[in-house]
C-alpha positions in Angstrom: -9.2 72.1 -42.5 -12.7 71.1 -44.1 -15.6 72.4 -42.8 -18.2 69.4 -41.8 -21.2 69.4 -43.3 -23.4 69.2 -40.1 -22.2 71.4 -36.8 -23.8 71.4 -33.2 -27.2 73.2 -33.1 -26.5 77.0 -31.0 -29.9 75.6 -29.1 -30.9 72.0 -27.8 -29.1 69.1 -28.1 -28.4 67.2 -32.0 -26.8 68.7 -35.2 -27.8 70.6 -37.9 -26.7 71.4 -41.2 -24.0 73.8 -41.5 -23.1 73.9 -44.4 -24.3 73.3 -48.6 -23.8 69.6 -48.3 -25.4 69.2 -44.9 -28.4 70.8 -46.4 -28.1 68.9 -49.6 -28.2 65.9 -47.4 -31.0 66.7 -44.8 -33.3 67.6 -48.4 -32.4 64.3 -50.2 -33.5 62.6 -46.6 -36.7 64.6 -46.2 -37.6 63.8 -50.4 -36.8 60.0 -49.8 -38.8 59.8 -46.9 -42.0 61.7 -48.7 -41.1 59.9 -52.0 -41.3 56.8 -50.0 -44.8 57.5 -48.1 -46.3 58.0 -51.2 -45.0 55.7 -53.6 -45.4 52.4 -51.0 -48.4 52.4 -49.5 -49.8 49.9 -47.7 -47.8 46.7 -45.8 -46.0 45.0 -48.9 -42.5 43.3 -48.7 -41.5 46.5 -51.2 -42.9 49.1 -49.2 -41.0 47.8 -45.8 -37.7 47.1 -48.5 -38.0 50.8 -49.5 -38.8 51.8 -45.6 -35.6 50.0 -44.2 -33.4 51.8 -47.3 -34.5 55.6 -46.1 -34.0 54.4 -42.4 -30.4 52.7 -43.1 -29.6 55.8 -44.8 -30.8 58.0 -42.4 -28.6 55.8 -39.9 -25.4 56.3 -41.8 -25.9 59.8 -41.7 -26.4 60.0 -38.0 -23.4 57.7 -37.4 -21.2 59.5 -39.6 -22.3 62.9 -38.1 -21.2 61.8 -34.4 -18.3 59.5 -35.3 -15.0 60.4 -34.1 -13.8 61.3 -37.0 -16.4 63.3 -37.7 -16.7 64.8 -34.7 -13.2 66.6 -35.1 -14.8 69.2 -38.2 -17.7 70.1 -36.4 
């Protein structure tokens, strides 16, 4: 069986990486969201385009973490 790339955290409710892609993952989430805050400043139709991209991604993450499937490697 594959090991999923994020597992329950030992303390506190949530998930957390546990394993090379999990943490792959959460890094390319935390760079997109800095790279984001600094790149689009300000309230522009871009900025809120680029905001929305970081969120849905963030969002598909999340849903994949605690979907059923999912939910069976962690």
């Amino acid at each position: 069986m594959k090991r999923g790339w994020f597992g329950p955290k030992l303390i506190g409710w949530g998930a957390s990486p546990a394993s090379w892609e999990g943490w792959v993952a959460t890094l390319v989430f935390v760079v997109a969201l800095i790279g984001v805050s600094l790149l689009f400043r300000g309230d522009t139709a871009i900025a809120w385009i680029a905001r929305g991209a970081v969120l849905a991604a963030y969002l598909a993450v999340v849903a994949l973490t605690f979907s059923s499937s999912a939910r069976s490697h962690l």
